[in-house]
N, C-alpha and C positions, 0 to 999 in steps of 0.2 A: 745408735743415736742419730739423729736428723739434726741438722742447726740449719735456724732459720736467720736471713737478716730483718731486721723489720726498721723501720726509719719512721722516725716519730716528726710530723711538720708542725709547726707552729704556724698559723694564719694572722698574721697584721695587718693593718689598713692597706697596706701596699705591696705588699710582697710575702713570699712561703718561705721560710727560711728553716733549715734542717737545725735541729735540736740537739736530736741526739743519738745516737745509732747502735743498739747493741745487740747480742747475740742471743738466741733464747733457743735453750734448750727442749726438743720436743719430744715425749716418752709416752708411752703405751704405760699404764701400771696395771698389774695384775691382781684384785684383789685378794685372790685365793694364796700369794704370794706372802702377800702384805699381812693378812689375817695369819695363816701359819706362822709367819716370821715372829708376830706378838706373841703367839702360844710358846713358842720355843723358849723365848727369850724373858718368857715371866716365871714370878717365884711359883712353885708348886707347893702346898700343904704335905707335910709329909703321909703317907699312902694314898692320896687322889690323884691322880691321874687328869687331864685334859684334852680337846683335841678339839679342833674345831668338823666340821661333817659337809662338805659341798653335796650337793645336786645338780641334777642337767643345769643348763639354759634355761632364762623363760625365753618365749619366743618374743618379738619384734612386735607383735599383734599381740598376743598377750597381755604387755607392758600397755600399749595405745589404749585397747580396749579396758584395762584399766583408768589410766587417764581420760578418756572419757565418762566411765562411770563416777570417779571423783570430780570431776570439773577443772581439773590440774594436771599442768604440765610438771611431772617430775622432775627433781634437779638431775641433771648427767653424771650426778654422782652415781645416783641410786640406779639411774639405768644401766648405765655399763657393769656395774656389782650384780643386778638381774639379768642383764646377755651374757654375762660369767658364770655364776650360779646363784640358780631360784633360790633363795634362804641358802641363811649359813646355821647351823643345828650346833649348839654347843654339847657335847660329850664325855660323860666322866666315867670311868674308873676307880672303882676302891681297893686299894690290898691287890693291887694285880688279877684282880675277878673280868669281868664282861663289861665291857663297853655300855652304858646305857645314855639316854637320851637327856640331859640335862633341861636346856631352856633354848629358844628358838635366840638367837644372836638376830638375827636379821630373819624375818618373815617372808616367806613367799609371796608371788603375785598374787597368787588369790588370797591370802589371806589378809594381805596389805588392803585389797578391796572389802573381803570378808567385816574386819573389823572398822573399817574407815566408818563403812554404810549401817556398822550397830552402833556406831558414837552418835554420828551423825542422827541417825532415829532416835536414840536415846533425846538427845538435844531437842530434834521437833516433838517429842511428845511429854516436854517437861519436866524429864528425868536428870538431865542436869542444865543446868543456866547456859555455862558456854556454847558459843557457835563454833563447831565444831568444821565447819564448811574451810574456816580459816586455816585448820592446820591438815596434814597428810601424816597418820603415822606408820610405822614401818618396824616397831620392836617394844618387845619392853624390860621392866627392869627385873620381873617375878617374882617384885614383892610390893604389896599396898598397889596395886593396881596402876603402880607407875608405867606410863608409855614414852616414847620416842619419838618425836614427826619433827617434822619440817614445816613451819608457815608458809602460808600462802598470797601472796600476794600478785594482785592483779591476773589470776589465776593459773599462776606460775609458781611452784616450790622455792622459797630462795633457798639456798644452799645448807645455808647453819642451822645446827640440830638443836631443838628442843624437849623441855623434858614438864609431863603434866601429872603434878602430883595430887590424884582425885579427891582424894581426902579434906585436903585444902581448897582447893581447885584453883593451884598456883599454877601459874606456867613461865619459865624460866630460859633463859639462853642458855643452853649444855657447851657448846661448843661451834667454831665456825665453820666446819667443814664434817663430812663424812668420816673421810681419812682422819682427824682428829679426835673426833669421837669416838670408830674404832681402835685408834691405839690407845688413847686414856682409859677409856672404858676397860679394854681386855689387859691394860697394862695395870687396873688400878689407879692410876691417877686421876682419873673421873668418879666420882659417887653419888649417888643421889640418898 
C-alpha cells in the first residue's frame, strides 16, 4: 500500500487557510482478481458450473485507435480492465462435462469498436431513432438485445454504466461505476 498526504486549501478574500488534511489510500486493483473473486463467492445452480475466461492485454494503441474511431475518450475504468485482459468470456459447465463458451461478460477491443460503429450506422441510416454517437458500449445482457455502454459526454465516457433496452428504446443508469456493475451484475444483484 502507498499513502499519500493530500491538504485540501480553502482560498478566502485574504488568505489560504488548510482545511483539512487526510490520508488516502492508493491501490492498483486487479480486475481479473476482482471478477474471480465474484464467481467464487456467488450461488451456483446445482450441476452448472461457472468461471470467468481472461485473454492477453489489448495493446495501449489498440485501445487509442479505438477511441479514435469512436470519438471518445474511454473511462479508466474500461481501460485498465483492457491493459488487463481484452474481454472477459463468461464460461459454463453442465453435469461436470467440458467448459463451453457462455456470453461475452466484457467485449473485446475490437468488438467494443465492431459493434459501436453497427449502432452507430444503424442510427444514421434510420434504423433506430437514438443517437447513438452519445453512448460507448462494451457488453450485453444476451437477452432482447439488451447492451451496456457508458455516456458520453463532451467526448469523454463518464464513468457510470448504462443499460439500452432496444425493444423500448429506454435507456437507464445501471449503476455508478464499472466495479459496481461488475459485482451486481455477476453477483445477481443487478438485473435488467
Amino acid at each position: 500500500m502507498v499513502f499519500r498526504d493530500i491538504t485540501f486549501l480553502a482560498a478566502g478574500p485574504q488568505v489560504n487557510a488548510v482545511v483539512s488534511r487526510q490520508r488516502h489510500r492508493t491501490t492498483h486493483m486487479s480486475w481479473r482478481e476482482l471478477i474471480t473473486g465474484v464467481y467464487e463467492g456467488r450461488q451456483q445452480l446445482p450441476g452448472i458450473a461457472g468461471r470467468p475466461e481472461f485473454y492477453p492485454s489489448a495493446s495501449a494503441q489498440a485501445i487509442a485507435d479505438a477511441e479514435a474511431d469512436l470519438n471518445a475518450t474511454l473511462p479508466a475504468s474500461l481501460r485498465s480492465l483492457l491493459l488487463e485482459t481484452n474481454g472477459v468470456m463468461d464460461m459454463m459447465a453442465i453435469d461436470g462435462g467440458d467448459w463451453f463458451e457462455s456470453i461475452w461478460l466484457l467485449w473485446k477491443i475490437e468488438e467494443v469498436g465492431e459493434q459501436n460503429r453497427f449502432y452507430r450506422g444503424a442510427s444514421a441510416d434510420g434504423t433506430y431513432e437514438r443517437d447513438f454517437t452519445n453512448l460507448v458500449f462494451f457488453g450485453g445482457a444476451g437477452t432482447d438485445g439488451i447492451l451496456f455502454g457508458f455516456p458520453v459526454e463532451d467526448r469523454v465516457c463518464a464513468p457510470r454504466v448504462m443499460v439500452w433496452h432496444p425493444i423500448m428504446d429506454e435507456l437507464d443508469e445501471l449503476s455508478p461505476s464499472l466495479e459496481d456493475f461488475l459485482r451486481g451484475w455477476l453477483s445477481s444483484t443487478i438485473s435488467v
